[in-house]
N, CA, C and O atoms as a DFTB+ gen file, in Angstrom:
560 C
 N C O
     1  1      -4.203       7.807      36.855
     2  2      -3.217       8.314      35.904
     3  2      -2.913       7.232      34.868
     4  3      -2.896       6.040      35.178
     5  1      -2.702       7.623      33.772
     6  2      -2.417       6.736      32.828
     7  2      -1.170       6.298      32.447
     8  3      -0.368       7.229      32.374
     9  1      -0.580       4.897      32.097
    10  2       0.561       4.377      31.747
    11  2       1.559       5.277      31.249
    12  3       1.232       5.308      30.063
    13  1       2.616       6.075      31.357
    14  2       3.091       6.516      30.578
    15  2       4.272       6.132      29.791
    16  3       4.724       6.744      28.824
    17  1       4.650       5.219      30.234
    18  2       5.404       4.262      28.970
    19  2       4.884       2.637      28.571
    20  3       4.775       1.623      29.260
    21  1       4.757       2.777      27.863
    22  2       3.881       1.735      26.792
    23  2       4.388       1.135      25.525
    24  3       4.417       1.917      24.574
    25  1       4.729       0.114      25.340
    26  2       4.646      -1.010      24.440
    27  2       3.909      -1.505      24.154
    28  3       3.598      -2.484      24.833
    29  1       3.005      -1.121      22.776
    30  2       2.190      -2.137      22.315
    31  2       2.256      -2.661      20.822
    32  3       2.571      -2.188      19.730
    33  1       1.812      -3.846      21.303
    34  2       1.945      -4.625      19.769
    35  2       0.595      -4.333      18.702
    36  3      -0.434      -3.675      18.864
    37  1       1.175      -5.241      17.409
    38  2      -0.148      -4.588      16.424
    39  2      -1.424      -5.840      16.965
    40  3      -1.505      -6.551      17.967
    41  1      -2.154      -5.689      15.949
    42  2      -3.459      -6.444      16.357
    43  2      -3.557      -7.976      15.065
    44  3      -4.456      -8.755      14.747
    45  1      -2.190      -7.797      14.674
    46  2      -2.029      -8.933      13.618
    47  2      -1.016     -10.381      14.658
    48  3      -0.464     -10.276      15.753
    49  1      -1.111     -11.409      13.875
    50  2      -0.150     -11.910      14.701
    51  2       1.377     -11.929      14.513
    52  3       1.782     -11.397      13.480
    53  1       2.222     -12.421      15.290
    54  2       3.436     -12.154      15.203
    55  2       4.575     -12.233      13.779
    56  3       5.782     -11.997      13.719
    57  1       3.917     -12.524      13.077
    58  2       4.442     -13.736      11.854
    59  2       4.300     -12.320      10.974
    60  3       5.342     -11.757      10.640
    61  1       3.379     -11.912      10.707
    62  2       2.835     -10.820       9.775
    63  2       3.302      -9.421      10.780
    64  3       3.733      -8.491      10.100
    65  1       3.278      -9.239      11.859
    66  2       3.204      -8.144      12.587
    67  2       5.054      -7.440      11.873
    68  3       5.374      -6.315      12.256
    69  1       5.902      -8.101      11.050
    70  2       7.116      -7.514      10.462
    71  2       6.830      -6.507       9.224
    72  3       7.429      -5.470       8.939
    73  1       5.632      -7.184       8.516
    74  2       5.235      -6.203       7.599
    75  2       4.488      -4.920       7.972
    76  3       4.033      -4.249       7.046
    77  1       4.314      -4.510       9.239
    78  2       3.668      -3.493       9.051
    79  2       4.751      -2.500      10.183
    80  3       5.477      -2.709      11.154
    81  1       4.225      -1.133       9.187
    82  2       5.501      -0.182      10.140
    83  2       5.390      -0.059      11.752
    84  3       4.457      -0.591      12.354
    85  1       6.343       0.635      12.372
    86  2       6.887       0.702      13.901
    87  2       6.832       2.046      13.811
    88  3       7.316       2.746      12.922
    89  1       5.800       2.614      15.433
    90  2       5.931       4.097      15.659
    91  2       6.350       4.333      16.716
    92  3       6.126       3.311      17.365
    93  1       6.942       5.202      17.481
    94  2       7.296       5.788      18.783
    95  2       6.753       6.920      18.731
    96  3       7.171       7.668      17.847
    97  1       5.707       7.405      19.601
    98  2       5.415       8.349      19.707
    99  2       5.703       9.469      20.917
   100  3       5.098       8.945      21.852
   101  1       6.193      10.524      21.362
   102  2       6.452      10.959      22.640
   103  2       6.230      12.236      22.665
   104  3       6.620      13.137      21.921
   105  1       5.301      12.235      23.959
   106  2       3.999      13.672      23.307
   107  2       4.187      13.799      25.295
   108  3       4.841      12.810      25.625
   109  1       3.953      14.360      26.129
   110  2       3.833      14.725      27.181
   111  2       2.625      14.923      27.431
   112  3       2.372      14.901      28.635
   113  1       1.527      15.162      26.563
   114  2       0.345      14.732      26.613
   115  2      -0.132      13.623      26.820
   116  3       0.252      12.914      25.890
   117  1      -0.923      12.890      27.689
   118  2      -1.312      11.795      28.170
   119  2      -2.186      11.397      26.976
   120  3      -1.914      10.676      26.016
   121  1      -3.408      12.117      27.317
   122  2      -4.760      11.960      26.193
   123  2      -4.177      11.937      24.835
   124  3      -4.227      10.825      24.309
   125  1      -3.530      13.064      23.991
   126  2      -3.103      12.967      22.905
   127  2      -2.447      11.478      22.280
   128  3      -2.962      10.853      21.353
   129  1      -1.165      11.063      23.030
   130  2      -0.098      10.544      23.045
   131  2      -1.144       9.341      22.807
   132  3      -1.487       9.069      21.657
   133  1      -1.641       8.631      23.902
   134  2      -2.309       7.482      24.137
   135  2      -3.442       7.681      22.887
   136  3      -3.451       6.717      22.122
   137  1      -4.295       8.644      22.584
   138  2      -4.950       8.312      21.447
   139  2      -4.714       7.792      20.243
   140  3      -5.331       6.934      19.611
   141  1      -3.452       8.596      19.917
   142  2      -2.846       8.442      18.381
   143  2      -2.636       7.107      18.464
   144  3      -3.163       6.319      17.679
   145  1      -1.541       6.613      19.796
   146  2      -1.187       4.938      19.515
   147  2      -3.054       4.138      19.705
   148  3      -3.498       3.068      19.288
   149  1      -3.351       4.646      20.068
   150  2      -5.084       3.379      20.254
   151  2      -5.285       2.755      18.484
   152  3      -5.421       1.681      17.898
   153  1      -5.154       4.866      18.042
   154  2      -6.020       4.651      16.338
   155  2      -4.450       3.763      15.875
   156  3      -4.684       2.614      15.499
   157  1      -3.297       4.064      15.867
   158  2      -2.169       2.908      15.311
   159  2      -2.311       1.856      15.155
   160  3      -2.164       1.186      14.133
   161  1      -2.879       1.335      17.024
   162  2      -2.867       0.285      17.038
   163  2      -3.990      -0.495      16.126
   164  3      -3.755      -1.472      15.415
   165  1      -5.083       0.059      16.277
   166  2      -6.058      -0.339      16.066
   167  2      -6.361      -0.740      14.332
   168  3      -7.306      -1.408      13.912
   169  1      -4.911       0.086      13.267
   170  2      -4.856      -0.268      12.427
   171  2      -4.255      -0.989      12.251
   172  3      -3.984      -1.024      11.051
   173  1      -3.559      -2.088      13.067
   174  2      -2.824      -3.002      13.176
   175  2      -1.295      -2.518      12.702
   176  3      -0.767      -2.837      11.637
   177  1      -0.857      -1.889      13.477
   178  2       0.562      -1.433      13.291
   179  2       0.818      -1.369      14.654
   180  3      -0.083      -1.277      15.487
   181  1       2.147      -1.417      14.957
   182  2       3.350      -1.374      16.227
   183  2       3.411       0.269      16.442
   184  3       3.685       1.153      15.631
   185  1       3.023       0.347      17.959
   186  2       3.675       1.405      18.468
   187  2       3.819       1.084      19.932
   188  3       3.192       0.271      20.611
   189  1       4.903       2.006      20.298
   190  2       5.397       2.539      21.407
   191  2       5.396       3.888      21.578
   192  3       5.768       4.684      20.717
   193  1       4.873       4.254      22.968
   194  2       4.770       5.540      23.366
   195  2       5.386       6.138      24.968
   196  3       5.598       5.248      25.792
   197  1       5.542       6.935      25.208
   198  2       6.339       7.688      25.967
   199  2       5.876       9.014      26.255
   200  3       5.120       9.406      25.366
   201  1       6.116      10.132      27.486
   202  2       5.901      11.086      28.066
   203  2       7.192      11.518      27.701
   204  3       7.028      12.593      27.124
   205  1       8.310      11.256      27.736
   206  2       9.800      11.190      28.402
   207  2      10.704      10.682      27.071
   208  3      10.908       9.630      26.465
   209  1      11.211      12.423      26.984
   210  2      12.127      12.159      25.749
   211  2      13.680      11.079      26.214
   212  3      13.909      10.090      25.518
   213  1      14.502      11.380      27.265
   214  2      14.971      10.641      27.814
   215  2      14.773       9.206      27.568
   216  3      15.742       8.489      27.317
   217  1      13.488       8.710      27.631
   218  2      13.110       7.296      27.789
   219  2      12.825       6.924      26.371
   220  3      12.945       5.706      26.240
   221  1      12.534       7.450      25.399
   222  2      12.398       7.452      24.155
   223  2      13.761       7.495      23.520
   224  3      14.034       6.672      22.646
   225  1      14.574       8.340      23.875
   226  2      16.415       8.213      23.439
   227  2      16.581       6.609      23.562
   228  3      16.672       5.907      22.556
   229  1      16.614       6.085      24.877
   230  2      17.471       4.314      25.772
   231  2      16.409       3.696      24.707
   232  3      16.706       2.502      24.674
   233  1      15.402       3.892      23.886
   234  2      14.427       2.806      23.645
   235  2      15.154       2.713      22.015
   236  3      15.408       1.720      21.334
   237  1      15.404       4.526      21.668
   238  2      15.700       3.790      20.249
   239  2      17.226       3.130      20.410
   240  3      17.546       2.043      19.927
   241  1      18.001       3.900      21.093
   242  2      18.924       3.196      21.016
   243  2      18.853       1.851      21.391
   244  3      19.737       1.291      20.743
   245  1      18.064       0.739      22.343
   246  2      18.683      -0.130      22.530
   247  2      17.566      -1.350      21.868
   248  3      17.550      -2.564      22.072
   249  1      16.588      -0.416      20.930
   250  2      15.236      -1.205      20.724
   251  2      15.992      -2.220      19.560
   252  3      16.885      -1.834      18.806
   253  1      15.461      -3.512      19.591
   254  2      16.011      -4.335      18.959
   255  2      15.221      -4.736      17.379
   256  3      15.719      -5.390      16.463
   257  1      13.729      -4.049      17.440
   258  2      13.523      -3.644      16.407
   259  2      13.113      -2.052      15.545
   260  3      12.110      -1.385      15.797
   261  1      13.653      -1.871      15.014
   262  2      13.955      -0.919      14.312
   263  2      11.809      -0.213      14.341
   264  3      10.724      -0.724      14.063
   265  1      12.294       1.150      14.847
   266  2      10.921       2.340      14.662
   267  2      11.203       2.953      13.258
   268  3      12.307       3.439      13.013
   269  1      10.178       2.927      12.316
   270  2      10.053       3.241      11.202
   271  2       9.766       4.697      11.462
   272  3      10.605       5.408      10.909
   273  1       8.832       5.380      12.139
   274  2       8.141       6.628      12.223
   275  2       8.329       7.077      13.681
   276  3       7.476       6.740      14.502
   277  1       9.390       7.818      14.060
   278  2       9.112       8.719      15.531
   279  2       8.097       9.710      15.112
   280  3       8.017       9.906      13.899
   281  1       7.236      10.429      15.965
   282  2       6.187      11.286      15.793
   283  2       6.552      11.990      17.359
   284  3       6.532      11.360      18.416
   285  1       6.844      13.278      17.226
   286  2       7.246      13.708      18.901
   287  2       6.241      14.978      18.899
   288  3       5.818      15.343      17.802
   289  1       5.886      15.587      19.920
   290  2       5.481      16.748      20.048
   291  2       6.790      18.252      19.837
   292  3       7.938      17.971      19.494
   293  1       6.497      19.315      20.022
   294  2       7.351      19.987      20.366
   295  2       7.835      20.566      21.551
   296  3       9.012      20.650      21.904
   297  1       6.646      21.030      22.240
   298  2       6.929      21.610      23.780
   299  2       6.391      20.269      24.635
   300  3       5.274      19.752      24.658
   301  1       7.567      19.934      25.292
   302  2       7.631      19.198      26.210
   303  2       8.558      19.543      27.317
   304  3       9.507      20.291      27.085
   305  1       8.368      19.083      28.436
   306  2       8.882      19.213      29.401
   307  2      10.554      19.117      30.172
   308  3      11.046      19.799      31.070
   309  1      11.150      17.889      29.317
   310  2      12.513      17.430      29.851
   311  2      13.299      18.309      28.628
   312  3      14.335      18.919      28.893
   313  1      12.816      18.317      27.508
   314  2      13.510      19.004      26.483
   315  2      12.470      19.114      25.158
   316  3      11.570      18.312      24.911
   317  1      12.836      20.359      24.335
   318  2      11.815      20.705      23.902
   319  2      12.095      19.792      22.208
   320  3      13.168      19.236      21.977
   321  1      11.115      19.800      21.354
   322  2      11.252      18.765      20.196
   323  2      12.386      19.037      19.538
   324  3      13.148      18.092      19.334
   325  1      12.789      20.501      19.016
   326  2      13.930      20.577      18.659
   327  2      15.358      19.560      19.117
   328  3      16.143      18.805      18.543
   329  1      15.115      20.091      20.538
   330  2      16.430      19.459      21.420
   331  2      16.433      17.935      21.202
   332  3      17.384      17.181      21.405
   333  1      15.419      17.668      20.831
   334  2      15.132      16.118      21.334
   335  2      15.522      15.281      19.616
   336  3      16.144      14.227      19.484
   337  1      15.017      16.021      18.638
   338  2      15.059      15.827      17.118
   339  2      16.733      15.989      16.806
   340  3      17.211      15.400      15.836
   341  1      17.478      16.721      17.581
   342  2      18.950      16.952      17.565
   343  2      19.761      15.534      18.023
   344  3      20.765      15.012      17.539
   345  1      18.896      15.128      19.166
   346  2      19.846      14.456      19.753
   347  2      19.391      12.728      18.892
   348  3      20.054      11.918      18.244
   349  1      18.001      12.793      19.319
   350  2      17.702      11.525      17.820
   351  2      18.673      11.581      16.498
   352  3      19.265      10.537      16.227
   353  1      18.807      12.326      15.951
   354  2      19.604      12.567      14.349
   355  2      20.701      12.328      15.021
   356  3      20.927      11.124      14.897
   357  1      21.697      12.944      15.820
   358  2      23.083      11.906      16.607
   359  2      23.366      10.596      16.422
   360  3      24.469      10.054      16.349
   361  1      22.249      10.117      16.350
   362  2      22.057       8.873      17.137
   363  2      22.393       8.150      15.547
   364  3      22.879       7.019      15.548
   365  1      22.170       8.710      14.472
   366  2      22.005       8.226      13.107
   367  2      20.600       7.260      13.235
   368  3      20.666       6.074      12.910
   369  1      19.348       7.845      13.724
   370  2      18.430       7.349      13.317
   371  2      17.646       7.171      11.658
   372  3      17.059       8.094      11.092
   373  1      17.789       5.996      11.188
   374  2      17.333       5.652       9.852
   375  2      15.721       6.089       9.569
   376  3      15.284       6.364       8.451
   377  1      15.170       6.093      10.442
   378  2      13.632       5.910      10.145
   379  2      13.388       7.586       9.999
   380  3      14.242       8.469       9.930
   381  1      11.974       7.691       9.981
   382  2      11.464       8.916       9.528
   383  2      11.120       9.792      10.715
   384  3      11.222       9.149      11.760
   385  1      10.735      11.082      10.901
   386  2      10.166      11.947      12.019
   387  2       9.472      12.697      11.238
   388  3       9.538      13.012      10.050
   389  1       8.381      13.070      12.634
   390  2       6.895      14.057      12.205
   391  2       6.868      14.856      13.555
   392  3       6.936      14.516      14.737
   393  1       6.819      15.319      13.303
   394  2       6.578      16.935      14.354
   395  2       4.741      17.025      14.695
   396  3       4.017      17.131      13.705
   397  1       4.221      16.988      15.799
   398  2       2.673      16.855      15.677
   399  2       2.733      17.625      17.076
   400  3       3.037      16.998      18.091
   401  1       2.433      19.017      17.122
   402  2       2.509      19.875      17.811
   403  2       1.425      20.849      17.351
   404  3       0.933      20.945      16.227
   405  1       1.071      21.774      18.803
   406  2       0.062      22.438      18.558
   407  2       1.049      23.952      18.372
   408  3       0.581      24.734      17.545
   409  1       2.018      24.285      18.892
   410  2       2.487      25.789      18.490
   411  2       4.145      25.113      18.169
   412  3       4.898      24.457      18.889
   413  1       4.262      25.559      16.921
   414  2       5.742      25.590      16.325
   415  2       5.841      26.807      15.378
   416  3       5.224      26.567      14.340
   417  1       6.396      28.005      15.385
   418  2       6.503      28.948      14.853
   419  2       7.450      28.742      13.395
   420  3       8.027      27.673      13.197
   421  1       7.537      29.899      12.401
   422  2       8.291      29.269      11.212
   423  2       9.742      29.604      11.469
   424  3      10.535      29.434      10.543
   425  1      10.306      30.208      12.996
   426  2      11.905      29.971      12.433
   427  2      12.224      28.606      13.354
   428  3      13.420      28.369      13.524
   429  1      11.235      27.668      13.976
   430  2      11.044      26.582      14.442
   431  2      11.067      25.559      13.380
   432  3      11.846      24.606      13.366
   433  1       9.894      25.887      12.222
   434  2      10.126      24.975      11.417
   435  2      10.890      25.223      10.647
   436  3      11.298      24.208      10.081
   437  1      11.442      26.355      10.222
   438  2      13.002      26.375       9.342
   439  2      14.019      25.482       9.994
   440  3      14.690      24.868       9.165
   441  1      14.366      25.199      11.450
   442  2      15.135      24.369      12.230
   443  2      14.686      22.978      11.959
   444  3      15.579      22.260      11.510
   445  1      13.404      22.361      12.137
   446  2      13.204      21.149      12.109
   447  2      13.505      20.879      10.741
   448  3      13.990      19.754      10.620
   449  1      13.343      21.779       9.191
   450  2      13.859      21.390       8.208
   451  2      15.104      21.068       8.042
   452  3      15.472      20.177       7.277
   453  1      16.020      21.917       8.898
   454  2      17.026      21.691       8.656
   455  2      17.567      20.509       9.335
   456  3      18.572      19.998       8.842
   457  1      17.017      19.961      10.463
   458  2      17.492      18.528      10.632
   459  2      16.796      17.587      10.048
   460  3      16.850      16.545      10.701
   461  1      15.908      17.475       8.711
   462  2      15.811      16.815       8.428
   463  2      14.372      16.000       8.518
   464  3      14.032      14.968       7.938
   465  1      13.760      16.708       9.311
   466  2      12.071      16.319       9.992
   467  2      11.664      16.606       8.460
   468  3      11.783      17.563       7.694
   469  1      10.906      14.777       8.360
   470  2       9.929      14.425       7.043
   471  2       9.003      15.437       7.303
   472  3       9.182      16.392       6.547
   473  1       7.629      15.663       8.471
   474  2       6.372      16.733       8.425
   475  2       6.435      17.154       9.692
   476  3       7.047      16.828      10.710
   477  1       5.638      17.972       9.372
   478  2       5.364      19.066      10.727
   479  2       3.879      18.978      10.243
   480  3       3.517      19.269       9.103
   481  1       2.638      18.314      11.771
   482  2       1.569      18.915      11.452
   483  2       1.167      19.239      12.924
   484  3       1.602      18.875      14.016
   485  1      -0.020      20.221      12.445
   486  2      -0.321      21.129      13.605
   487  2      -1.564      20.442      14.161
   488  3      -2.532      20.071      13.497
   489  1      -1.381      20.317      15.581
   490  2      -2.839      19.440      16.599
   491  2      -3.959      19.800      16.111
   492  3      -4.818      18.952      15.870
   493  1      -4.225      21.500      15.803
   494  2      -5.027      21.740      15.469
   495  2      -6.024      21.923      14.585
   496  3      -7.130      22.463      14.602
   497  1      -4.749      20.802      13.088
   498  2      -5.632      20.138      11.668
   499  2      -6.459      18.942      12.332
   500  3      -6.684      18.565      13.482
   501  1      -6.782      18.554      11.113
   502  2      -8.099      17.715      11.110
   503  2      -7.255      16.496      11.366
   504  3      -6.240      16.290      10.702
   505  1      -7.680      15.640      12.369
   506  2      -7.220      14.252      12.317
   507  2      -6.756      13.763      11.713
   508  3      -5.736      13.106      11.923
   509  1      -7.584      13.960      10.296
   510  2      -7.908      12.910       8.951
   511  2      -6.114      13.557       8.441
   512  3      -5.679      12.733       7.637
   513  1      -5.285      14.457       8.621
   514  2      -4.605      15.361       7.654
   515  2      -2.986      14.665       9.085
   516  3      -2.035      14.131       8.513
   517  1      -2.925      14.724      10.086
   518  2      -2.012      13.721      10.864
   519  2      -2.456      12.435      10.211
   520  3      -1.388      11.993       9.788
   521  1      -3.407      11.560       9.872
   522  2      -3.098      10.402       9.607
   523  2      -2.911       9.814       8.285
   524  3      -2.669       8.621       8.099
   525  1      -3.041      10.766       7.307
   526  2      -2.872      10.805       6.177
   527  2      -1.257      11.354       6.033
   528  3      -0.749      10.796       5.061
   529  1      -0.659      11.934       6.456
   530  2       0.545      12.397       6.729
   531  2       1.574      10.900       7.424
   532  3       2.726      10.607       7.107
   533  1       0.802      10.295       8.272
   534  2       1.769       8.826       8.844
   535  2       1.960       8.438       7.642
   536  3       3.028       8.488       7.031
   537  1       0.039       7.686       6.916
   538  2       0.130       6.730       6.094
   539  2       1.205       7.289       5.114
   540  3       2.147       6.496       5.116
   541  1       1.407       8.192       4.394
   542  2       2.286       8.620       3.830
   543  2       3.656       8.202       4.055
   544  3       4.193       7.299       3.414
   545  1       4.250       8.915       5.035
   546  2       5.535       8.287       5.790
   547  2       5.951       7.287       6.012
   548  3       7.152       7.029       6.100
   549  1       4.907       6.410       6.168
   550  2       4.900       4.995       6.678
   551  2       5.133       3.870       5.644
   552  3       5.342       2.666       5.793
   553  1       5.017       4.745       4.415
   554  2       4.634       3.914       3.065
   555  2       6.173       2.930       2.571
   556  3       7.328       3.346       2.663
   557  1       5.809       1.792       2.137
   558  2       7.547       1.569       2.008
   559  2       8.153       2.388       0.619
   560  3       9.354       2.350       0.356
């Protein structure tokens, strides 16, 4: 079974690793979840990932550096993205959110607009169209 909570750093060193953005990703998908952070990492950017919206709440709240980009799924298990995008925005999270889910219907995404979710993309676009959507987000 694979790690399901994970901290990893970028592939730059520590000195430079401030200039580049911070992701949290929390997908209940193992394979998914862990891929997206590999290609992150691998572009030398910071992420952290998670199964467990719960555990993703204690991280932003008590993370001492600031996540530029949450990226959550929608159907998950402890609570679904909505619930979870509600309770993040509580929190007065500054940084950005992306919705990267394979079924979100449109009075789903009328809701995530209304709290405020930067994108919604669907699992089932092209890679290239989620990572063109970060770089976007991510942009200062």
């Amino acid at each position: 079974m694979m790690n399901t909570e994970t901290i990893s750093r970028p592939r730059t060193n520590a000195r430079d690793a401030a200039r580049y953005p911070r992701f949290l990703c929390v997908d209940d998908n193992d394979f998914a979840r862990d891929s997206l952070c590999a290609i992150l990492i691998h572009k030398g950017w910071g992420c952290k990932s998670t199964r467990s919206t719960e555990v993703a709440l204690r991280w932003l709240a008590d993370c001492p550096e600031p996540i530029d980009l949450l990226i959550t799924d929608h159907e998950m298990p402890e609570m679904n993205g909505l619930e979870f995008v509600r309770k993040v925005r509580a929190t007065n999270f500054p940084g950005r959110i992306l919705v990267w889910s394979a079924t979100v219907n449109s009075s789903e995404k009328a809701a995530y607009r209304e709290l405020n979710v930067d994108a919604i993309v669907s699992k089932s676009d092209r890679r290239e169209s989620l990572l063109e959507a970060i770089a976007e987000l991510s942009a200062p």
